[in-house]
C-alpha positions in Angstrom: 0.0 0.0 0.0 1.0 3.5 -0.5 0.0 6.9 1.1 1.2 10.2 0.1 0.4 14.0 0.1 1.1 16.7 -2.0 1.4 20.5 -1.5 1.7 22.5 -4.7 2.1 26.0 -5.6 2.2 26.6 -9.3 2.5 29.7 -10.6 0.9 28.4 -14.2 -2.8 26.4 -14.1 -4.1 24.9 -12.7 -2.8 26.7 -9.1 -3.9 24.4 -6.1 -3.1 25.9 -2.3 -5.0 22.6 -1.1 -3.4 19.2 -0.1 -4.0 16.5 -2.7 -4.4 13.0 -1.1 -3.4 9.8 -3.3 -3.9 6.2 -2.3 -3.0 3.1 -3.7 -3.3 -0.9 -2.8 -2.2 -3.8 -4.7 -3.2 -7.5 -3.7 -1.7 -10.8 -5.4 -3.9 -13.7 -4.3 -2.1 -15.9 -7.0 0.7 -16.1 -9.3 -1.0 -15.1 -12.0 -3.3 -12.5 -10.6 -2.6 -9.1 -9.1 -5.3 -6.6 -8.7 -5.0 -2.6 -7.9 -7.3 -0.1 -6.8 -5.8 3.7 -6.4 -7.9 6.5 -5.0 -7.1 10.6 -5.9 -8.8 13.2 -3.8 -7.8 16.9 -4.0 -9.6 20.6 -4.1 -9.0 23.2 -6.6 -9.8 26.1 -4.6 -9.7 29.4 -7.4 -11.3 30.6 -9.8 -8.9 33.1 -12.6 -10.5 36.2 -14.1 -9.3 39.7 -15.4 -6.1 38.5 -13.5 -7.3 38.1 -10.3 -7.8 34.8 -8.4 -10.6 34.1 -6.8 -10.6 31.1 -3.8 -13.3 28.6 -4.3 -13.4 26.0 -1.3 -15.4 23.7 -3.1 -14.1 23.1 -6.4 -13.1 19.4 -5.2 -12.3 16.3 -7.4 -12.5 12.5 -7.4 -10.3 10.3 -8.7 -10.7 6.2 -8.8 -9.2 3.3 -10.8 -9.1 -0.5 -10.2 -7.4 -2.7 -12.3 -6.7 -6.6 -12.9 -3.9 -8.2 -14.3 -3.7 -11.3 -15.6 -0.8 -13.5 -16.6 -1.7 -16.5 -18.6 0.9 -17.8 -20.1 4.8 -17.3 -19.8 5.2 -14.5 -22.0 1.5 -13.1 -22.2 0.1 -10.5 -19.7 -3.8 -9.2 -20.2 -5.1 -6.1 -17.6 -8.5 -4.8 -17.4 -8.7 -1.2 -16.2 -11.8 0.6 -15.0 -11.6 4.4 -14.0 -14.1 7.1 -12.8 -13.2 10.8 -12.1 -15.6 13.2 -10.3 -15.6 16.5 -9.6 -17.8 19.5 -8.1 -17.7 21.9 -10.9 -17.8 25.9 -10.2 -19.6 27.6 -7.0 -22.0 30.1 -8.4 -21.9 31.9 -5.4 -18.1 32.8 -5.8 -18.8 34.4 -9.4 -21.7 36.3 -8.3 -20.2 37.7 -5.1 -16.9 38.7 -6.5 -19.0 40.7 -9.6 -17.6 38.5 -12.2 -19.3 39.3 -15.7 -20.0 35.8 -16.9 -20.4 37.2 -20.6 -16.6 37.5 -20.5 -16.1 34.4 -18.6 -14.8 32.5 -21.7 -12.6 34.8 -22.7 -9.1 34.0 -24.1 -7.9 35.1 -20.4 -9.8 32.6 -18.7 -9.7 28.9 -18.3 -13.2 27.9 -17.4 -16.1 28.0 -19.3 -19.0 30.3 -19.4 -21.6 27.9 -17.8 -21.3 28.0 -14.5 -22.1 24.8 -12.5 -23.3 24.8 -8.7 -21.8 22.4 -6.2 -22.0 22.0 -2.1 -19.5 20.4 0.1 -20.8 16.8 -0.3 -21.8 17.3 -3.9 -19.2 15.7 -6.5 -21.6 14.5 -9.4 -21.4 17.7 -11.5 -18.9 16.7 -13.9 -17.8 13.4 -14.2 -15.8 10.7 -16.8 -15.5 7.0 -17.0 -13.4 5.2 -18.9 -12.8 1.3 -19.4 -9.0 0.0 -21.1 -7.9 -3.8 -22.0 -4.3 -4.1 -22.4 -2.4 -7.2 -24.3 1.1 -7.6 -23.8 3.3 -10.2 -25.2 7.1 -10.2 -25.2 10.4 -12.4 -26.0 14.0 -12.6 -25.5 16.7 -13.6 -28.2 20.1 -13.3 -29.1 19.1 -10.0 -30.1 17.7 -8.2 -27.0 13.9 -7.8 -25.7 11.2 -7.5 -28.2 7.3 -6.9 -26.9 4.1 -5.8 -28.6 1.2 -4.3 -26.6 -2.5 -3.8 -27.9 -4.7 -1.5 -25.9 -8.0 -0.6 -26.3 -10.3 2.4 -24.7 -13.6 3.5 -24.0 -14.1 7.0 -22.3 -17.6 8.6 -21.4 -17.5 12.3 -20.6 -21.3 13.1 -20.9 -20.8 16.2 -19.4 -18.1 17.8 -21.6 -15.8 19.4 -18.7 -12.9 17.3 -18.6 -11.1 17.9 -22.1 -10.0 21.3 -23.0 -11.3 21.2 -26.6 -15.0 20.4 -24.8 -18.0 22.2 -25.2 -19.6 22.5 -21.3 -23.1 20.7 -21.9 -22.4 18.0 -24.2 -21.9 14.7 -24.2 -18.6 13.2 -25.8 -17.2 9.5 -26.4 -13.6 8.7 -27.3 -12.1 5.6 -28.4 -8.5 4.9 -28.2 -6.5 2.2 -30.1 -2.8 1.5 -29.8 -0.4 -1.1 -30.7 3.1 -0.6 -29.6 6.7 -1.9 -29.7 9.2 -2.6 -27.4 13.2 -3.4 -28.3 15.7 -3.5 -25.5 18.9 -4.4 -26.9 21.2 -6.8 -25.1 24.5 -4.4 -25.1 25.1 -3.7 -21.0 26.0 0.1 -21.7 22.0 -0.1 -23.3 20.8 -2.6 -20.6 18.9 0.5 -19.5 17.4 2.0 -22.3 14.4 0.5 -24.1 13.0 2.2 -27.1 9.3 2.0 -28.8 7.7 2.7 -31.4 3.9 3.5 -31.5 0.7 3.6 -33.5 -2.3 5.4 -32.2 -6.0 5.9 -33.3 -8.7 8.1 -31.6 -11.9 8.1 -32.3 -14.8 10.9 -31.0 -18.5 11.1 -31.6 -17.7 15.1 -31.9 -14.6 17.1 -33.8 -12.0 17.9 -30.8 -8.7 17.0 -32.7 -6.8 19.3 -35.3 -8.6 21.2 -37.7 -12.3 19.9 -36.6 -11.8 16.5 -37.3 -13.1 13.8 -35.2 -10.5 11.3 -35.4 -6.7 11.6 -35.7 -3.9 9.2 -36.1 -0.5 9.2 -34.1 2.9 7.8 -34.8 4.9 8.2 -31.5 8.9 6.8 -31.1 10.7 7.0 -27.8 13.5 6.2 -25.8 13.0 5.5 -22.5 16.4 5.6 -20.0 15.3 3.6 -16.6 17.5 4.5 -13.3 18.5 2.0 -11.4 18.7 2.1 -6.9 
């Protein structure tokens, strides 16, 4: 299990004067089975406008994901990942006591959108996502190094359309997620701790959010990927 707190101060956005709390728990009942469950709970207390920050006590967020993974055979691993994020959206009262003009809420200066959403201490329903992922991961080792290919598939539900940037507040938006990736590690020791992959990614959405208003894109991504050792 692990606990841990953090304090942050950033002087970009999102700013957060508010402890963030994470959690984590793995259990292994068998060889071939470990599961996870990890909790994220934090508050964003502040609202930005015309430069000034506003402090908004209960702008809090919910983070949960539980996953399974599964080893079946020597060199195949399959995990099943379910997520969920809430969050209390904006307190009305803030914007309406500070004399915000909500007709310039969405300007280019400002990072939240013009409707406004109403929350209460206990209240975390407002804005919420929920996603489900299968991975597939198979590798080898030869003469040659490490080789390893990954498939993983996604499903995300944000029905409220406040967790993307490119979102329109109000609407409901589906994204799918496809990616097949692969691993080399090569056996030299001055490499034995670099691995590099290459990957090849499709999203899908049932609205236009990537480059010029288009509602699907396709992604080549290569990497090298140094790992430091105790």
């Amino acid at each position: 299990m692990v606990f841990g707190i953090a304090m942050t101060d950033n002087a970009l956005s999102p700013i957060n004067r508010y402890p963030t709390f994470e959690y984590i728990a793995s259990y292994k009942p068998f060889n071939f089975l470990k599961l996870h469950e990890g909790i994220v709970y934090g508050a964003e207390n502040f609202v930005i406008y015309d430069n000034n920050l506003y402090q908004d006590n209960l702008n809090k967020f919910f983070y949960n994901f539980i996953d399974a993974k599964y080893k079946f055979l020597k060199y195949w691993t399959a995990v099943l990942d379910y997520e969920v994020g809430l969050n209390g959206g904006i307190n009305k009262s803030i914007i309406y006591s500070s004399g915000i003009n909500t007709a310039e809420f969405n300007s280019s200066q400002n990072i939240y959108p013009s409707v406004l959403i109403s929350t209460s201490d206990s209240t975390f329903d407002k804005s919420r996502f929920s996603g489900i992922a299968f991975y597939l991961h198979h590798y080898y080792v030869s003469h040659y190094g490490r080789f390893s290919q990954t498939i993983r598939e996604a499903d995300v539900s944000d029905p409220q359309g406040m967790w993307e940037e490119e979102s329109v507040p109000g609407i409901a938006y589906r994204y799918f997620d496809s990616t097949f990736t692969l691993g080399y590690r090569p056996p030299a020791k001055i490499l034995k701790d670099v691995k590099f992959r290459l990957e090849f990614e499709n999203q899908i959405a049932n609205h236009p959010v990537y480059g010029d208003g288009n509602s699907f894109q396709d992604t080549v991504n290569a990497m090298a990927v140094y790992t430091f050792g105790n």
